[in-house]
C-alpha positions as CSV (number, residue, x, y, z in Angstrom):
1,X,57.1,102.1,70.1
2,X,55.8,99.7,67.7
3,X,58.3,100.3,64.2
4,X,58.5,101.2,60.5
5,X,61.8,101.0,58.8
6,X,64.5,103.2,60.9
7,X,63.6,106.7,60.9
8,X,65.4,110.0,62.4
9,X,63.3,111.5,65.0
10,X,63.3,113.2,68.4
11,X,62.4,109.9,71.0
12,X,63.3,106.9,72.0
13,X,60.1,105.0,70.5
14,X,58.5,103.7,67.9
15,X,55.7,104.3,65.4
16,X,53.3,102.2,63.1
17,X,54.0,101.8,59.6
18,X,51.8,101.8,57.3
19,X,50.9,98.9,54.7
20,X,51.1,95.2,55.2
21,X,53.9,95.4,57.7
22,X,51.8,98.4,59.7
23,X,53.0,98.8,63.2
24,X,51.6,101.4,65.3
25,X,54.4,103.9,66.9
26,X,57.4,105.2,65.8
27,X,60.0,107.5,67.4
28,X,59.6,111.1,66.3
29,X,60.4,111.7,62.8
30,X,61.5,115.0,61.5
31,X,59.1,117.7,60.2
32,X,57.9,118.7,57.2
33,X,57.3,122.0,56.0
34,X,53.9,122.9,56.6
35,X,51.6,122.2,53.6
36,X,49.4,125.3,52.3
37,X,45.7,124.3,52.7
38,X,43.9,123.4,49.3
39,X,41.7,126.0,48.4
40,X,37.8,125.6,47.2
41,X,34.2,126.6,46.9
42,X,33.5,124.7,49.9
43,X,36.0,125.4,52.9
44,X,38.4,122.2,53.2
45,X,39.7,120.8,56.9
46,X,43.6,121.3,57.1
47,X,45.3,118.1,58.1
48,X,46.0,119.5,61.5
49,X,42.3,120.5,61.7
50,X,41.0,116.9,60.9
51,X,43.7,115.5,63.6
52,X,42.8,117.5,66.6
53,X,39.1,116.9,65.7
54,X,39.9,113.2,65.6
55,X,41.6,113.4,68.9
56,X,39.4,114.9,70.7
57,X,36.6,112.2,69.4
58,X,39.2,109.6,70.8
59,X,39.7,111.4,74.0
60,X,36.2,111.6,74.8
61,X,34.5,108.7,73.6
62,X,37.2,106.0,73.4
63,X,36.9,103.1,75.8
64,X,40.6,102.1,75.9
65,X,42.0,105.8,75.8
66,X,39.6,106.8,79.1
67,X,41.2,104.1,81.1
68,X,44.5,105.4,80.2
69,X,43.5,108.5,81.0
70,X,42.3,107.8,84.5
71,X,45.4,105.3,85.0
72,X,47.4,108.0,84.0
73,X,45.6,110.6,86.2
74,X,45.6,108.3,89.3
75,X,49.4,107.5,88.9
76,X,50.0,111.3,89.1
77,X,50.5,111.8,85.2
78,X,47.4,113.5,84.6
79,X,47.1,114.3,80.9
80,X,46.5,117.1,79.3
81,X,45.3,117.7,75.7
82,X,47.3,121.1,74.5
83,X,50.0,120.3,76.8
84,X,51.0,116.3,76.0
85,X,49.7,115.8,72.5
86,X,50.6,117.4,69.0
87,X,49.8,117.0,65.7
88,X,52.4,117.1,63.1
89,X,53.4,116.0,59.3
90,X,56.2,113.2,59.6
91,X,58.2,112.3,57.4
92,X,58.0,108.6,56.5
93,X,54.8,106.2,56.4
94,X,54.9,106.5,60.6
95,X,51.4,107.3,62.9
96,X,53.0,108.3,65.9
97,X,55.0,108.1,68.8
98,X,55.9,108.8,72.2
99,X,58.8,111.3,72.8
100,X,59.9,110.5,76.7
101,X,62.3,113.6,76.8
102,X,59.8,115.9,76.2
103,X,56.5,113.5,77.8
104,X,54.5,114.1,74.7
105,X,52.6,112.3,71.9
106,X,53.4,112.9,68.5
107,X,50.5,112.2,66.0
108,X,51.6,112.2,62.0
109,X,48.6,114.6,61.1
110,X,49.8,113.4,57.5
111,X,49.7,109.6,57.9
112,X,46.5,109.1,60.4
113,X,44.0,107.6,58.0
114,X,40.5,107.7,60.0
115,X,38.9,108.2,63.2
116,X,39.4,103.6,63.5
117,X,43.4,104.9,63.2
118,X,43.3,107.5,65.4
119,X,42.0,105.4,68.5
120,X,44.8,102.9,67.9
121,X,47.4,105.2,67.6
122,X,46.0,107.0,70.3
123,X,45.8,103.8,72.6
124,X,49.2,102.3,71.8
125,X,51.4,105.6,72.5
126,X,49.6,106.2,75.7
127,X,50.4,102.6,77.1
128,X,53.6,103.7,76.3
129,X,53.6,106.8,78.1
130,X,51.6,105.0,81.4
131,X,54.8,102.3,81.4
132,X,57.0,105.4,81.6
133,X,55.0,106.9,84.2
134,X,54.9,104.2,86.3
135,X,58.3,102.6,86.1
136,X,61.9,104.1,85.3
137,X,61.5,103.0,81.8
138,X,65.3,103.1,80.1
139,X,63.6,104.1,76.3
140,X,67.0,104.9,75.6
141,X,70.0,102.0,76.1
142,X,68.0,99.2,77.5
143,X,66.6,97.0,74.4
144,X,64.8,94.5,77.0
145,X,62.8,98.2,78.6
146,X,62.0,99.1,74.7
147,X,60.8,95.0,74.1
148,X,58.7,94.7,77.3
149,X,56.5,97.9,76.6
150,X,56.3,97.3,73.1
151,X,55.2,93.8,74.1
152,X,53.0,95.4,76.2
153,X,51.3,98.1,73.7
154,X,51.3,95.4,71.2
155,X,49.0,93.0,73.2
156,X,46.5,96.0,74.9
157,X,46.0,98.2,72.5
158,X,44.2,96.3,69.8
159,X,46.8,96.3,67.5
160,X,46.4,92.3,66.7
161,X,43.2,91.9,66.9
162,X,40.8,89.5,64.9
163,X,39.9,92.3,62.1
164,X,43.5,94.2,62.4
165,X,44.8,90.9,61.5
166,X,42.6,89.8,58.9
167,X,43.4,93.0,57.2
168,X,46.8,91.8,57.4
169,X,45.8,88.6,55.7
170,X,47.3,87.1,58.8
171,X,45.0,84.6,60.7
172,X,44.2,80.7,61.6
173,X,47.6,79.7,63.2
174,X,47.8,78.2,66.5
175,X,48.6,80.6,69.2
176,X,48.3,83.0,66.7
177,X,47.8,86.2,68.9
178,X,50.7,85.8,70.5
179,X,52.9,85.5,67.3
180,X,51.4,88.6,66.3
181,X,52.1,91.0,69.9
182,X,56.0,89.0,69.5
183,X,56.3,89.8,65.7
184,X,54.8,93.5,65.9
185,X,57.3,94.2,69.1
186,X,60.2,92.8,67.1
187,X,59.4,95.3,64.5
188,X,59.0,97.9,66.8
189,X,62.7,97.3,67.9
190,X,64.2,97.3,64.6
191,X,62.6,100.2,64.2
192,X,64.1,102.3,66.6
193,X,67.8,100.1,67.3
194,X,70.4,99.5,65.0
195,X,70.5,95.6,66.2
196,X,69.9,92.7,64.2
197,X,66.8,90.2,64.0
198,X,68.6,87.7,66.7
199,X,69.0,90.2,69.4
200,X,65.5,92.1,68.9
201,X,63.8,88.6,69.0
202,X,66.2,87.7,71.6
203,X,65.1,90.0,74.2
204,X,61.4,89.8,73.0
205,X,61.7,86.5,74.1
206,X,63.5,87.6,77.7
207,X,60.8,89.3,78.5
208,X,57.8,88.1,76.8
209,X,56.1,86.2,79.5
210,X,55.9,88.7,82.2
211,X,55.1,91.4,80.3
212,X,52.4,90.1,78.2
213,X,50.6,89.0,81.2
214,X,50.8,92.5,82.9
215,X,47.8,93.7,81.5
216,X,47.7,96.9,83.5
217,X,46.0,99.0,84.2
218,X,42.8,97.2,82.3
219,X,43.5,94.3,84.3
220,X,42.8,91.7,81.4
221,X,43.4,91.8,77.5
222,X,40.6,93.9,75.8
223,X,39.8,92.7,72.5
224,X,37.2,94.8,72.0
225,X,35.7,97.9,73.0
226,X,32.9,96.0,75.4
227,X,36.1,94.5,77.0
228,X,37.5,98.0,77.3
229,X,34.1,99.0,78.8
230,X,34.2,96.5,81.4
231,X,38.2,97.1,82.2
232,X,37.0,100.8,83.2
233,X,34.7,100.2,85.1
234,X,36.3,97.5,87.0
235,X,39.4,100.2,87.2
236,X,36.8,102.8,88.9
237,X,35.6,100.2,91.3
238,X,38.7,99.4,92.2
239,X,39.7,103.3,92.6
240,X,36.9,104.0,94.7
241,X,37.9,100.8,97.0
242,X,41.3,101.7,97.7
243,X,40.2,105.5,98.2
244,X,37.8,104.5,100.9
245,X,40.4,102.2,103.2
């Protein structure tokens, strides 16, 4: 649910955009006709071929995605890879983004840039798709749902990090992280609502408290992979704890 500028598509959340406003999900844009493969001496990767290669690095060796995975699996939404993710050209500068009707992850085969990309991408649509297992998320009509899980996927999922932001050419304000999860989950919002600036920051700022310090299920903010590390294995302890009372 993170946004790029409004696009038509088949959920109710958001997707990154790309450039210096880049915001990480987007709800499902439309298709586009499948592209012909580019033909060579050497044999070439399709753009579908380089996503699901990509995805399956992230699913395997990703810190932040296995914690989602075994949040996921112990809330009784286990995932599975044919079944809950698919890559596809999109239409638009969007990455990806969580389609509640149908509990799948679109990935924009055309717009993923590297294997860096694909773990964030990755990361923020599954926090999305953990909030909706976990709670009755209204996606659709409630704008303070939509703010508090963007909030959410904005503030675990690496998206303002130290290097993400300096990318951006954004850094050395006070409190600067959290300008950066409010701004990025009021641009998911516009995204994906046809409201204005006031109301989008508006229930941003409803909600903001309580759901930027619900950092489940990693239990604290990972800025980093070694954070992520530590989040998964504290979430298997704590697994194997409640499993033996």
């Amino acid at each position: 649910m993170a946004g790029a500028p409004d696009e038509q598509g088949r959920g109710p959340l958001a997707g990154e955009q790309l450039g210096q406003q880049d915001v990480t999900c987007q709800v499902f844009p439309e298709q586009l006709a499948v592209r012909k493969p580019q033909q060579g001496f050497f044999p070439v990767l399709t753009n579908n071929q380089k996503c699901q290669l990509m995805l399956l690095k992230t699913l395997e060796t990703n810190p932040y995605v296995k914690l989602l995975l075994d949040a996921m699996k112990h809330s009784g939404c286990a995932v599975n890879k044919e079944r809950h993710f698919s890559c596809e050209d999109c239409n638009g500068n969007v990455s990806g983004g969580f389609d509640a009707s149908a509990c799948q992850i679109v990935l924009c085969q055309n717009n993923i840039r590297n294997q860096t990309h694909m773990n964030r991408v990755v990361t923020h649509e599954l926090i999305h798709a953990f909030d909706h297992c976990r709670a009755h998320v209204d996606w659709f009509t409630s704008v303070r749902h939509l703010a508090c899980s963007e909030v959410r996927a904005a503030n675990l999922s690496g998206d303002c990090s130290l290097v993400n932001e300096i990318f951006r050419l954004h850094f050395g304000l006070k409190q600067h992280y959290q300008t950066c999860v409010r701004d990025r989950a009021i641009l998911s919002i516009l995204a994906v609502r046809n409201i204005s600036k006031e109301v989008a920051q508006k229930a941003v700022d409803e909600v903001f408290e309580s759901c930027f310090n619900d950092h489940e299920p990693f239990g604290r903010i990972p800025h980093n992979k070694t954070y992520a590390r530590y989040s998964h294995k504290d979430f298997q302890n704590r697994d194997r704890y409640y499993s033996n009372i």
